[in-house]
Structures are given as C-alpha cells and as structure tokens.
PASEBA-1860 file (N, C-alpha, C; in nm, 3 decimals):
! residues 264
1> XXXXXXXX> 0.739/-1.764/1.428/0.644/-1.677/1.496/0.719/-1.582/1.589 ~ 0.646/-1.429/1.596/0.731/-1.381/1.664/0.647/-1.345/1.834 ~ 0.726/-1.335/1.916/0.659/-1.307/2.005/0.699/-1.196/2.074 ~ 0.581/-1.072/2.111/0.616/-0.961/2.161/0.555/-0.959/2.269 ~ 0.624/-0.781/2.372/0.554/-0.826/2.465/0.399/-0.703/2.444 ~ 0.330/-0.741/2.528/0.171/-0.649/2.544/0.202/-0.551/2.624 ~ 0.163/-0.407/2.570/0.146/-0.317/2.649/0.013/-0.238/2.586 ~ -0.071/-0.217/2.699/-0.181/-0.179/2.677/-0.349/-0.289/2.713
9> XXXXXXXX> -0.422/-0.198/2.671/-0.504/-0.226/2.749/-0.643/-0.369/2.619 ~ -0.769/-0.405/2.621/-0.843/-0.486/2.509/-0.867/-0.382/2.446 ~ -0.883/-0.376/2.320/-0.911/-0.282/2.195/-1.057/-0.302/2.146 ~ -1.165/-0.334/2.285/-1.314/-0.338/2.232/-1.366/-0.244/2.237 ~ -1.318/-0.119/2.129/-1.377/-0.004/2.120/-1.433/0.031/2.010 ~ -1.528/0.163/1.948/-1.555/0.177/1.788/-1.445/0.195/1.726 ~ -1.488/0.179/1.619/-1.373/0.229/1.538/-1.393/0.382/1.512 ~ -1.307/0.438/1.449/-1.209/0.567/1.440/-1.316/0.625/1.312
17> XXXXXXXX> -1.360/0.715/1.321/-1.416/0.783/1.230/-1.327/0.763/1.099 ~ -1.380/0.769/0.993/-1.298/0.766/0.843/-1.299/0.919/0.800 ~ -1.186/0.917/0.706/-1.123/1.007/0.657/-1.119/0.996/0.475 ~ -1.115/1.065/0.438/-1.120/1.073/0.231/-0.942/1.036/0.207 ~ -0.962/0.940/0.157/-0.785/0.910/0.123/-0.802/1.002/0.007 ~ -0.821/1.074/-0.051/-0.807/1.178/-0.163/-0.721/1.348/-0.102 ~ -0.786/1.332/0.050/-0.764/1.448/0.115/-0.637/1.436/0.215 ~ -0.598/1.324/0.211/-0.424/1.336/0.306/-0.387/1.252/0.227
25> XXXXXXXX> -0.226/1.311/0.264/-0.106/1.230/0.246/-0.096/1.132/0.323 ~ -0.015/1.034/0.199/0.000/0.885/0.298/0.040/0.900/0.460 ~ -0.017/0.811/0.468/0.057/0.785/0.617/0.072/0.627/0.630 ~ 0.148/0.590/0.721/0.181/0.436/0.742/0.181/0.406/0.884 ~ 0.136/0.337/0.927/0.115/0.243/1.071/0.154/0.109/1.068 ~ 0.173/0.033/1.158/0.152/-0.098/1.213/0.017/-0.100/1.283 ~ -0.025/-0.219/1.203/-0.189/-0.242/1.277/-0.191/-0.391/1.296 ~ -0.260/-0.401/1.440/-0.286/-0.567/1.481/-0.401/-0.560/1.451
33> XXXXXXXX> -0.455/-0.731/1.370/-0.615/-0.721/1.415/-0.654/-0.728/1.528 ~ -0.809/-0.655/1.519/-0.818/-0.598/1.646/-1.003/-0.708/1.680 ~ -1.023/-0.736/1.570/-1.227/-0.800/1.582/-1.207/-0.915/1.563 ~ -1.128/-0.991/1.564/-1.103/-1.137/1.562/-1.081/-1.248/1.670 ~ -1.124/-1.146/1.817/-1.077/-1.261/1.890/-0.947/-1.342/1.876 ~ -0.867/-1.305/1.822/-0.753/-1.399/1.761/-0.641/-1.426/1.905 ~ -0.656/-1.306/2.041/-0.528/-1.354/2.078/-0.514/-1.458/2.194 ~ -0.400/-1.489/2.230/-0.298/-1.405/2.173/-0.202/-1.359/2.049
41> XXXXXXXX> -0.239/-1.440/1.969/-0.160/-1.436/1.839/-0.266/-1.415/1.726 ~ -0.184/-1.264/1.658/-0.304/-1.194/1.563/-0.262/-1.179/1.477 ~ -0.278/-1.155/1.359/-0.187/-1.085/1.243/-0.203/-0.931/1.236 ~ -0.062/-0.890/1.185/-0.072/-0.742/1.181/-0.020/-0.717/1.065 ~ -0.006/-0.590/1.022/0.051/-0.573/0.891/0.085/-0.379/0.902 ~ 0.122/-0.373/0.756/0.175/-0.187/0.792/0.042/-0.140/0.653 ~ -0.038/-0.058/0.729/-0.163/0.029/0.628/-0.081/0.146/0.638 ~ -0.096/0.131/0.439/-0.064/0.215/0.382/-0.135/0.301/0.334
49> XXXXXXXX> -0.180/0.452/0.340/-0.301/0.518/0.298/-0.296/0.650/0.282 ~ -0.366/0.676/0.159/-0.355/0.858/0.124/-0.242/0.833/0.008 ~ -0.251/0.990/-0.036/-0.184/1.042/-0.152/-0.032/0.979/-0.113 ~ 0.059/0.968/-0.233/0.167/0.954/-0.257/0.233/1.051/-0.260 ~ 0.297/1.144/-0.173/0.375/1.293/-0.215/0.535/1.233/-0.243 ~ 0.634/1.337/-0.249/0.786/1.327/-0.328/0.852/1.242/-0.186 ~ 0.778/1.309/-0.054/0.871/1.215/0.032/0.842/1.141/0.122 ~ 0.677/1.079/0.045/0.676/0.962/0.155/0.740/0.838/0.138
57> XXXXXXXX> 0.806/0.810/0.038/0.951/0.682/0.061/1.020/0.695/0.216 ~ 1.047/0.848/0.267/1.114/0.854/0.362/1.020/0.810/0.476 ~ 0.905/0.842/0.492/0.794/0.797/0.600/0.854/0.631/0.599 ~ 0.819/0.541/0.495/0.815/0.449/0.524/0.960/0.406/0.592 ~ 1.004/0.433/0.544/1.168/0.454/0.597/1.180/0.407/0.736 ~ 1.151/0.494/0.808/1.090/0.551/0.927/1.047/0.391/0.982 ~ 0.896/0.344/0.899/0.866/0.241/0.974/0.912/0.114/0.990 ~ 1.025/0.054/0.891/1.107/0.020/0.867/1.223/-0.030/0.962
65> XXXXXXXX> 1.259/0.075/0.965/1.380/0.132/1.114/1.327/0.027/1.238 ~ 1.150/0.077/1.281/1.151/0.067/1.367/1.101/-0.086/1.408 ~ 1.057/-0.132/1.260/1.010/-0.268/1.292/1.166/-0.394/1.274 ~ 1.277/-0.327/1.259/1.373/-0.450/1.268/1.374/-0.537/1.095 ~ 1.416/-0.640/1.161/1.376/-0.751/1.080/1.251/-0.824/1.046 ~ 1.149/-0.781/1.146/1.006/-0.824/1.120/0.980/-0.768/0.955 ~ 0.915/-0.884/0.856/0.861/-0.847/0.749/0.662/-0.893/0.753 ~ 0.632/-0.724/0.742/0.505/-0.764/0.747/0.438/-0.678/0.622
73> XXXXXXXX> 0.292/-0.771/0.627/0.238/-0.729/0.449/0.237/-0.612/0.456 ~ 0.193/-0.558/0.319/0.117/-0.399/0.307/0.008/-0.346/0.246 ~ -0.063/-0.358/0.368/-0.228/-0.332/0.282/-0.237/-0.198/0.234 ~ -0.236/-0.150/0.144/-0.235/0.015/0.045/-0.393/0.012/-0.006 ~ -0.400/0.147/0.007/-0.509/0.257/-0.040/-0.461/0.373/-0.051 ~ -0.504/0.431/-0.222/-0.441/0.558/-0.199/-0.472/0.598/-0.406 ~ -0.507/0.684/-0.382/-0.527/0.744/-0.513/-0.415/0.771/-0.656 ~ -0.321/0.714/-0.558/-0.187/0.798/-0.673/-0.070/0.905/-0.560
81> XXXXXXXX> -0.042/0.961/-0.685/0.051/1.032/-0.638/0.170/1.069/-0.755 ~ 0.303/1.111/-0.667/0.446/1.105/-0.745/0.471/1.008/-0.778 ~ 0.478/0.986/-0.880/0.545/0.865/-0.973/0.667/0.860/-0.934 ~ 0.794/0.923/-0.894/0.913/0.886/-0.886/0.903/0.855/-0.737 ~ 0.815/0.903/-0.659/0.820/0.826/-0.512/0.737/0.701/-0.520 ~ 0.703/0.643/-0.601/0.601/0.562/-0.607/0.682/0.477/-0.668 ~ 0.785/0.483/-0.741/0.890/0.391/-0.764/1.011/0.377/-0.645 ~ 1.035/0.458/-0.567/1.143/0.424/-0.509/1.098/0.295/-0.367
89> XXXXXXXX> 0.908/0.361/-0.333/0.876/0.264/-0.237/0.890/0.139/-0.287 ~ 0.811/0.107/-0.428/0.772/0.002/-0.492/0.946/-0.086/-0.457 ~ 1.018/-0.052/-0.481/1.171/-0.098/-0.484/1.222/-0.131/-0.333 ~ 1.178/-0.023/-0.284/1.212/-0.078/-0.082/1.112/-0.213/-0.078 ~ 0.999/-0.247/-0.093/0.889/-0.313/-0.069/0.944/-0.446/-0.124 ~ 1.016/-0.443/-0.226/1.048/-0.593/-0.299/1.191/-0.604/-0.245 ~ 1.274/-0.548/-0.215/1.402/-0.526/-0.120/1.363/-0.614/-0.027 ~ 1.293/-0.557/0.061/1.259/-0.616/0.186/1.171/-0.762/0.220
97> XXXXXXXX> 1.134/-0.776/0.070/1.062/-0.917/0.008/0.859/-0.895/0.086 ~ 0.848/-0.814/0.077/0.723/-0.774/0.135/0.587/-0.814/0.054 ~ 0.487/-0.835/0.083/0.388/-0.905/-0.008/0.261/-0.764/0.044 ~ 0.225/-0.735/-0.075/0.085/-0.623/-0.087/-0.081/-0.694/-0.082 ~ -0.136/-0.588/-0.049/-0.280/-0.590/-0.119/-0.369/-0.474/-0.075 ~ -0.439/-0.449/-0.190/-0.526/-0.343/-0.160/-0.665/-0.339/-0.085 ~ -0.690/-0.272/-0.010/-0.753/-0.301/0.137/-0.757/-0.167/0.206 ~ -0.862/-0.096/0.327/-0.904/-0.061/0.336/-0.864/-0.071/0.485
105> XXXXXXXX> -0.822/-0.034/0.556/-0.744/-0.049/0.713/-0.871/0.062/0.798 ~ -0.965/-0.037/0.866/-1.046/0.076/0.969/-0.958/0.051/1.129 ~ -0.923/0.169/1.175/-0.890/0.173/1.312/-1.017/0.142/1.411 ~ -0.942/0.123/1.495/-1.010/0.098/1.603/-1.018/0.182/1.690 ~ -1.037/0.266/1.771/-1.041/0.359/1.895/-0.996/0.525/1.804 ~ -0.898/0.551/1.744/-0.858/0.617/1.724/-0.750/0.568/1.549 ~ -0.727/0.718/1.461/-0.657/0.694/1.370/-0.503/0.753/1.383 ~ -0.427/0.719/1.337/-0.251/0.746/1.394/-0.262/0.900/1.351
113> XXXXXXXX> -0.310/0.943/1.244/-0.288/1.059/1.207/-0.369/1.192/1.278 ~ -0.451/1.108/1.392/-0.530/1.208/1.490/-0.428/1.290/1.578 ~ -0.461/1.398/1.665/-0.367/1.438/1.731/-0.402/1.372/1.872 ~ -0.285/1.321/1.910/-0.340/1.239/2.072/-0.384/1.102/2.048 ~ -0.373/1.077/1.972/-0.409/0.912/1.910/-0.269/0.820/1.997 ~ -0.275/0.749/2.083/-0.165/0.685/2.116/-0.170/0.559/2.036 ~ -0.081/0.464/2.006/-0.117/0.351/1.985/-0.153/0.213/2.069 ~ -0.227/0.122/2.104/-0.238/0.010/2.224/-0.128/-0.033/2.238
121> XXXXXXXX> -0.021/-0.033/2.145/0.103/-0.144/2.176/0.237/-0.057/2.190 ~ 0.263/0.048/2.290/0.321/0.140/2.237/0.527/0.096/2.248 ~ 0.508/0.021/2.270/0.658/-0.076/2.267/0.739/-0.040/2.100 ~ 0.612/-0.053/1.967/0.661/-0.079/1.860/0.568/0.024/1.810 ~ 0.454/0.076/1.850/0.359/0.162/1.799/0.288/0.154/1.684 ~ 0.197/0.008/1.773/0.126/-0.059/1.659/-0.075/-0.072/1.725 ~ -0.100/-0.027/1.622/-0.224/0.058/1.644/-0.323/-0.121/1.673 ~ -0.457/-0.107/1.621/-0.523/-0.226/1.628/-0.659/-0.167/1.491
129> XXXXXXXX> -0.673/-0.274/1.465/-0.793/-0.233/1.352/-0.818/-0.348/1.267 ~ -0.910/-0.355/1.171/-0.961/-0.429/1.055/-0.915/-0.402/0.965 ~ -0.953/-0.478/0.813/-0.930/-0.458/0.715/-1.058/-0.491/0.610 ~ -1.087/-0.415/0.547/-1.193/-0.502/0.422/-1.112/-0.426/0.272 ~ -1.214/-0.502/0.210/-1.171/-0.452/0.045/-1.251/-0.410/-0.050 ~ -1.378/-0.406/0.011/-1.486/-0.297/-0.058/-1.476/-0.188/-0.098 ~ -1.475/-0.123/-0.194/-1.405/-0.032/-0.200/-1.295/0.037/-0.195 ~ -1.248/-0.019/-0.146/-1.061/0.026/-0.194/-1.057/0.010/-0.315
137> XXXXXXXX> -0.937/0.115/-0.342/-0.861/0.118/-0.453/-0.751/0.164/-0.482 ~ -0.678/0.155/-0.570/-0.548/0.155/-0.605/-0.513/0.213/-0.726 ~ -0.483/0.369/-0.760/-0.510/0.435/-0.880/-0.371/0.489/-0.909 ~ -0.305/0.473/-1.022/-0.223/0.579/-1.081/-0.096/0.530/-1.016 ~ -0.026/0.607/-0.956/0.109/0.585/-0.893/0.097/0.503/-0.816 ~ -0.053/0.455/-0.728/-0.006/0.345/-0.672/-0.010/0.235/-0.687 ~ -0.041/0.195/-0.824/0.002/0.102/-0.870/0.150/0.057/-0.865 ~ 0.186/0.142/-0.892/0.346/0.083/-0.896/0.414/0.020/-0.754
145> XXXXXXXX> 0.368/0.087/-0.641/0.382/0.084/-0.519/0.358/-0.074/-0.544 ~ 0.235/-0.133/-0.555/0.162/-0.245/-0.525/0.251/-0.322/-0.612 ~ 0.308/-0.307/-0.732/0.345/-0.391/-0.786/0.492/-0.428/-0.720 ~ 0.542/-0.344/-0.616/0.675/-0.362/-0.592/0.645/-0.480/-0.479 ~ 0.542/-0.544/-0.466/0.534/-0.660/-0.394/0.558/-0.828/-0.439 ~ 0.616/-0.920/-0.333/0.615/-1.041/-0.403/0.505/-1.104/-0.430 ~ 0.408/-1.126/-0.319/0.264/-1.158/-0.345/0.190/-1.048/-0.352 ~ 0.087/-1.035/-0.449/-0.004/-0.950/-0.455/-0.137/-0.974/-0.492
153> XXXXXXXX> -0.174/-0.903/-0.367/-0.366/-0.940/-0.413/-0.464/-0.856/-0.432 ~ -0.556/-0.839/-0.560/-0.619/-0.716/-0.543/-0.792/-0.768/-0.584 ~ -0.927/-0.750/-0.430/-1.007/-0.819/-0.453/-1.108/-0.784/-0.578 ~ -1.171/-0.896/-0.628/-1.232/-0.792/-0.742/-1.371/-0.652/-0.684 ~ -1.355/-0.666/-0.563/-1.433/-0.562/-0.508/-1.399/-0.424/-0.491 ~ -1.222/-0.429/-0.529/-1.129/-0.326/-0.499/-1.090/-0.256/-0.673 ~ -1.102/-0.137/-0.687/-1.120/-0.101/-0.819/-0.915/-0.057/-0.838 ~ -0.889/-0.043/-0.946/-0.712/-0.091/-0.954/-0.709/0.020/-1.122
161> XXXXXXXX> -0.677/0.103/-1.114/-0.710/0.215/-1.203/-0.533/0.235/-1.275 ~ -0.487/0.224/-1.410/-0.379/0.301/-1.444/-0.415/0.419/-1.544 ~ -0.306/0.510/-1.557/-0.294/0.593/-1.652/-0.161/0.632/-1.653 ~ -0.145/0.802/-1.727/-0.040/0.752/-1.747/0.006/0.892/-1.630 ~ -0.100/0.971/-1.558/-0.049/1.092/-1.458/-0.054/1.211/-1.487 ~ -0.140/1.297/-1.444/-0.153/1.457/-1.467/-0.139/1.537/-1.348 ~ -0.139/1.700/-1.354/-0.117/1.749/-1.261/0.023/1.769/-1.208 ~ -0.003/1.830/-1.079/0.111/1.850/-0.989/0.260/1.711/-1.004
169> XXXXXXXX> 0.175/1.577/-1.017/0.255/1.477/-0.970/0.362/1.453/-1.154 ~ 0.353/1.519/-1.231/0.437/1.558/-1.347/0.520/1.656/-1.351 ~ 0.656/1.612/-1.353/0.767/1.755/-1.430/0.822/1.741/-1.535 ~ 0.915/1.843/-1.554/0.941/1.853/-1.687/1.044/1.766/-1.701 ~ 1.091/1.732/-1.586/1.268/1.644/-1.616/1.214/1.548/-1.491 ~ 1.189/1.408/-1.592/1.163/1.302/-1.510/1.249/1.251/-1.412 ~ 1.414/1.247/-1.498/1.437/1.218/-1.443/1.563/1.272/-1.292 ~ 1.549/1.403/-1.299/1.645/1.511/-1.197/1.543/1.507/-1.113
177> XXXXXXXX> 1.427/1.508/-1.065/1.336/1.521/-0.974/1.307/1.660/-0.884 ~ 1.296/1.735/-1.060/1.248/1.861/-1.039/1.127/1.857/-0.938 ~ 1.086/1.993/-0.873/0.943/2.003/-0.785/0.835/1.989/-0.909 ~ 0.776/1.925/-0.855/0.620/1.896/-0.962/0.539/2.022/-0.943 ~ 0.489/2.074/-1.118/0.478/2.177/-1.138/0.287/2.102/-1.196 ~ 0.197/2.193/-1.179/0.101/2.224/-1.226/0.131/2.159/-1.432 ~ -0.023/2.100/-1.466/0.054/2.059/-1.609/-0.099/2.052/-1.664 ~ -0.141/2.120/-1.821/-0.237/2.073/-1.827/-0.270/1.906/-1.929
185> XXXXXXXX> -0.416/1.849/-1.949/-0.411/1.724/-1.981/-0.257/1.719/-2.164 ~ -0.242/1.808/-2.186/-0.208/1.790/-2.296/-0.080/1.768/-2.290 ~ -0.012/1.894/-2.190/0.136/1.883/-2.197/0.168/1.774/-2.030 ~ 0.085/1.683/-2.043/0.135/1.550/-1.946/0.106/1.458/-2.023 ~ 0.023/1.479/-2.118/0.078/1.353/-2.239/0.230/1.396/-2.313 ~ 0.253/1.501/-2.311/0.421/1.508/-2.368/0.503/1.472/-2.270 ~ 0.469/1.534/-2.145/0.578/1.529/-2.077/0.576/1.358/-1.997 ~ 0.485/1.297/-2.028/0.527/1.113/-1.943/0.535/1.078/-2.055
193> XXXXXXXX> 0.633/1.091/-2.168/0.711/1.012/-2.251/0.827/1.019/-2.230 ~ 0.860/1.116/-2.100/1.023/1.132/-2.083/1.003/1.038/-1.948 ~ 0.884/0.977/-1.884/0.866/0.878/-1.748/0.850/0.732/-1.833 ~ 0.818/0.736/-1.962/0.807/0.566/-1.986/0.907/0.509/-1.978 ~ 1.062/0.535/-2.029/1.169/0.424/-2.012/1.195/0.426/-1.884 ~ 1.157/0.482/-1.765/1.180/0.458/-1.618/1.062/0.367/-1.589 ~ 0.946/0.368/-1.665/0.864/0.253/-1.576/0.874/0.137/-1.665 ~ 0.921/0.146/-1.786/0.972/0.051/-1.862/1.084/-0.031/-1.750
201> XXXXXXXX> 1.148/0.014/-1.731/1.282/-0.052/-1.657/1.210/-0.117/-1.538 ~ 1.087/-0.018/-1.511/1.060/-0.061/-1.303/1.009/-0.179/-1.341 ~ 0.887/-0.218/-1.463/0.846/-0.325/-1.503/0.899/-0.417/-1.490 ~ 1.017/-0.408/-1.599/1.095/-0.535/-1.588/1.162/-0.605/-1.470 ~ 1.214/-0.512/-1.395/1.265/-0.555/-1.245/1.142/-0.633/-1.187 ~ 1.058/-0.590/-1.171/0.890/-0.637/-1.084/0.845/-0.762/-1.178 ~ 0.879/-0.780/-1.296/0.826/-0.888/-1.364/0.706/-0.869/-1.412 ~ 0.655/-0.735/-1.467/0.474/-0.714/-1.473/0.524/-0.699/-1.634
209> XXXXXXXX> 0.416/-0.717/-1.712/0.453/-0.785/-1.846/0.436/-0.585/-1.921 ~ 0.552/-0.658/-1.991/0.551/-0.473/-2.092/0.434/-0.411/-2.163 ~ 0.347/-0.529/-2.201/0.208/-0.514/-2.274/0.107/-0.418/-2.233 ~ 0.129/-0.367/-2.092/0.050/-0.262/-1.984/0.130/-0.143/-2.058 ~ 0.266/-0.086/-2.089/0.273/0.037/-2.076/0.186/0.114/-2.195 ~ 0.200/0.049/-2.289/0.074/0.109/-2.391/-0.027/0.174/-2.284 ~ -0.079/0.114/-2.294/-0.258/0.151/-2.198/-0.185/0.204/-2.106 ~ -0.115/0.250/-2.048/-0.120/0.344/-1.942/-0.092/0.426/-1.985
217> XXXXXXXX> -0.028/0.532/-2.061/0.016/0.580/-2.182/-0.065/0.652/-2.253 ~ -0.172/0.580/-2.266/-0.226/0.610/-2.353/-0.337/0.733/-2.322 ~ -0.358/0.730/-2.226/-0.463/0.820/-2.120/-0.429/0.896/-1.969 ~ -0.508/1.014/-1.984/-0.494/1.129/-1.904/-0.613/1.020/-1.761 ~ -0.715/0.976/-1.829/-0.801/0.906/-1.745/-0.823/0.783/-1.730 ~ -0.846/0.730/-1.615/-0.827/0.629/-1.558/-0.874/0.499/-1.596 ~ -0.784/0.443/-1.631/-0.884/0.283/-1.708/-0.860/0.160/-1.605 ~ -0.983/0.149/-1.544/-1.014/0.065/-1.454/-0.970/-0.124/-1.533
225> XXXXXXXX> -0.889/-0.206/-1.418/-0.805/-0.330/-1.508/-0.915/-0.419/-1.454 ~ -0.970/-0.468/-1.545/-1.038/-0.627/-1.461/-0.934/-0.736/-1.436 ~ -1.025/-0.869/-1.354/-0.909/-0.953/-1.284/-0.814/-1.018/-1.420 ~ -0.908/-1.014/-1.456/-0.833/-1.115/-1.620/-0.733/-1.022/-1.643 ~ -0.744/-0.875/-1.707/-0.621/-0.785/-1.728/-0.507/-0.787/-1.603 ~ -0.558/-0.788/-1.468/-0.452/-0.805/-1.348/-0.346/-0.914/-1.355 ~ -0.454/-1.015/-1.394/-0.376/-1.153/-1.414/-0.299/-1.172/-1.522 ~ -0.307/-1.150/-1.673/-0.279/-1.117/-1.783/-0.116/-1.049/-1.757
233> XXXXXXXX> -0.100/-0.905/-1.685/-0.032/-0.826/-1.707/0.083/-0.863/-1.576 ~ 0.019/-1.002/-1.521/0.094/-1.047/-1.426/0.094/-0.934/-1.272 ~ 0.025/-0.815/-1.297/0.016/-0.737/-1.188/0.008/-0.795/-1.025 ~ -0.133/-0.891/-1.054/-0.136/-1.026/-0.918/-0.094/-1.143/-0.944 ~ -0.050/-1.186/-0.878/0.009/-1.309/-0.813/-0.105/-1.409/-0.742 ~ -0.190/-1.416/-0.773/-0.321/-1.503/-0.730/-0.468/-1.480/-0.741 ~ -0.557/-1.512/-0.718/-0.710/-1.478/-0.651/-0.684/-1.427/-0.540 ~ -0.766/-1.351/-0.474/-0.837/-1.350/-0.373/-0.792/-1.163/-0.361
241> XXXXXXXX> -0.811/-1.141/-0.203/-0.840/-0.968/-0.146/-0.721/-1.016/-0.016 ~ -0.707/-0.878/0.035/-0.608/-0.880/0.196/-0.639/-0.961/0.268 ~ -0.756/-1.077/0.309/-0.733/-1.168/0.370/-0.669/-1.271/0.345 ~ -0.567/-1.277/0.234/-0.450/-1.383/0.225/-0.399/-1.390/0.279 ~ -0.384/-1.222/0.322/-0.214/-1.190/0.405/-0.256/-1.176/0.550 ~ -0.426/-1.143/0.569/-0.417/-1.064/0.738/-0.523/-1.179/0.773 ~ -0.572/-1.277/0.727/-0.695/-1.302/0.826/-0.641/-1.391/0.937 ~ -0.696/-1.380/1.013/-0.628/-1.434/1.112/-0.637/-1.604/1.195
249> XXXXXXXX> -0.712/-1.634/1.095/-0.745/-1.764/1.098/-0.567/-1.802/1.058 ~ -0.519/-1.743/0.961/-0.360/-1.828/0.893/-0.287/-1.824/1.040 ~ -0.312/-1.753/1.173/-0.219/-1.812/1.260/-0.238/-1.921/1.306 ~ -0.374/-1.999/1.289/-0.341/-2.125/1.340/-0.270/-2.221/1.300 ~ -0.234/-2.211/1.152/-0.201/-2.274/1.074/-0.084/-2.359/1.125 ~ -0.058/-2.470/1.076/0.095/-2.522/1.121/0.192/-2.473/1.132 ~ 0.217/-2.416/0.999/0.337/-2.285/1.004/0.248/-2.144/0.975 ~ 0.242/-2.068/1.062/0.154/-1.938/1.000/0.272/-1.877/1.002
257> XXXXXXXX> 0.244/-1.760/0.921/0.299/-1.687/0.809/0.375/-1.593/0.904 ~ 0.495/-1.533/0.884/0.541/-1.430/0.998/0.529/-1.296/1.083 ~ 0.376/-1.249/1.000/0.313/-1.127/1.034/0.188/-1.202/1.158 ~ 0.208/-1.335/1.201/0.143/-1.351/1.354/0.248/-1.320/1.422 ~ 0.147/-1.233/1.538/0.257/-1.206/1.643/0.185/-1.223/1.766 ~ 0.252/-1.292/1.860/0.197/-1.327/2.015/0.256/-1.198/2.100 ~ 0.159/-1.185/2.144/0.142/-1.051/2.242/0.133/-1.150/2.368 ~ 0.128/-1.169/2.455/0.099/-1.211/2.602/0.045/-1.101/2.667
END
C-alpha cells in the first residue's frame, strides 16, 4: 500500500459537466475515487479518454514520469484513433505490467482538460471522480490500446467495436509513419493490408488469438464483439467491468491491490 500525503480540500462537489469523447483528443489524468466514502484509503487509477492522435503515446509518457514506480489501472474510453499510436501505448501499458478496462471516468468538481481546473491532490495531480461502464466503449484503435493490458475487463454494458480503420488515421506507408492523409472506404481497404503484419506481430506479443485479424479486416464498419467473442479471442482476461480494478471496497481487502492509496 502506498501512502501519500493530502493536499487539498473533501471533494463533495457535482461532478464536471461531460464532454463527447468523439470531439477531443485523449487526454490522461490520475483520478482518486471520489463517492465512496473510502478514506483514507481509495483507489485511483489513470482515465484514459478521447481520440487517439500520432502523439498521444507521448502524453502518456508524461504521466508516467510523474507517477514513479506507482502502477495504476487504466480505465479507457475513446473511439479509436492512429493505429500506430495505439500500438506503441498498447506496448508501454504491458511494459509497465498495467491492467485495463473500459469505463467511463466522471470528474468531480471540474475536468483536467478545463482551463483552471486544478487538481485536489496537487502534490501528484490527481483529480477525484467515479467510474461506471454504461456506455463506454472501446472502438477501432482502441482496442489495441486495451489489449496492451495484463488484466482486462470489458463490461457487457460497454460496447468493444473492431475494424479494420478509415480516414485520416490511414497512410500510405504503414510502416515510416507518414502524416495520415484523408482515404476513401475503398482505398483503406488496400491500404490496411500493408498494417496487418504489424498487428499480426502486436497480437502475438499481447497473446490475443490470430483468429480476430480476419474480422477486423474485413470491414470499413464496426463489428460490435460479444462477451463470448471477447473471451474466445482471448481479448479479456475475466468477467466483470472497471470495478475489478477501482472499486473501492478491494482496499479493505487483506492485501488490496496497489492502486489503494492512503492520503492522511
């Protein structure tokens, strides 16, 4: 267990107006729960949310740096994105031995990406908020993200979409990491046959069974996986939604998991 110190004030405020994860780029935080009564010892985790662009690998980077050696989950939402940044996170994420799930991060008082948004804990600059899994989802590139986790959970309330990528987030040379050019549905079915032996390879590293790249492949549009196909394709690693990793009941536990953290 780790123990930090508290700076800031109780976080019994509304939550943060919502935002269209379709309409920003990812962004990443540290978030404590914040509606659980839990402290002093809460679970927190890093929400991951919004589009995937070429350089948010480096964002996370960033949060990384600043959290040390602390390994905490990663609850993701996010429509897609760059496929070649969507592999390089997926690869930091299992590096770092990090466990996913798709989930739905509501702030509390304020969202990080507001202007003037401070965070309550500003020592490590870790916000406070909830999580549910209604609705979330996990489409296209970020799949791969999710799969670069050791545990992974995706609830069946949370919709989990592959294909094989159109648009901007396609170039012509998969693998030089040309700027992503505009593409229409036809010539991004030519051109992600020069991206399958790269997610061929990411597969195998992640352990997600080869039997998926067909079907992703195969379509410009999105084919929603039921749990059986999740489980099947080895994508999850269990039952259940983000309260594996965040509820905060697991700090009481005998040994709770290392994303409790005591604030005093």
């Amino acid at each position: 267990m780790v123990i930090l110190l508290r700076i800031g004030s109780s976080a019994f405020a509304e939550e943060a107006p919502e935002i269209d994860v379709y309409e920003t780029e990812m962004t990443f935080a540290v978030v404590r729960e914040g509606k659980a009564l839990c402290e002093p010892t809460c679970t927190e985790w890093i929400s991951a949310f919004g589009k995937i662009e070429v350089d948010t690998d480096n964002k996370l980077k960033v949060v990384f740096e600043k959290l040390g050696n602390r390994k905490l989950p990663i609850i993701i939402e996010s429509p897609g994105g760059d496929t070649r940044a969507a592999l390089r996170i997926g690869r930091m994420i299992r590096k770092r031995g990090l466990d996913v799930a798709v989930g739905h991060t509501h702030y509390i008082g304020c969202r990080p990406s507001t202007n003037g948004c401070e965070p309550l804990y500003r020592r490590d600059e870790a916000y406070t908020g909830r999580v549910s899994a209604g609705g979330a989802r996990c489409d296209s590139a970020c799949t791969y993200v999710f799969m670069g986790g050791i545990n992974r959970y995706v609830h069946p309330a949370s919709p989990f979409g592959v294909h094989l990528g159109s648009g901007k987030y396609l170039s012509n040379d998969f693998a030089s990491g040309l700027t992503p050019v505009e593409t229409s549905d036809e010539e991004s079915m030519e051109i992600a046959t020069k991206a399958k032996p790269y997610v061929a390879d990411y597969f195998k590293e992640m352990g997600i069974r080869p039997e998926l790249i067909p079907t992703i492949f195969s379509s410009v549009k999105l084919i929603e996986l039921s749990q059986e196909r999740l489980e099947y394709y080895r994508i999850i690693t269990g039952s259940g939604g983000p309260n594996k990793l965040i509820d905060a009941k697991l700090c009481k536990d005998k040994e709770p998991p290392q994303n409790c953290i005591m604030r005093p």
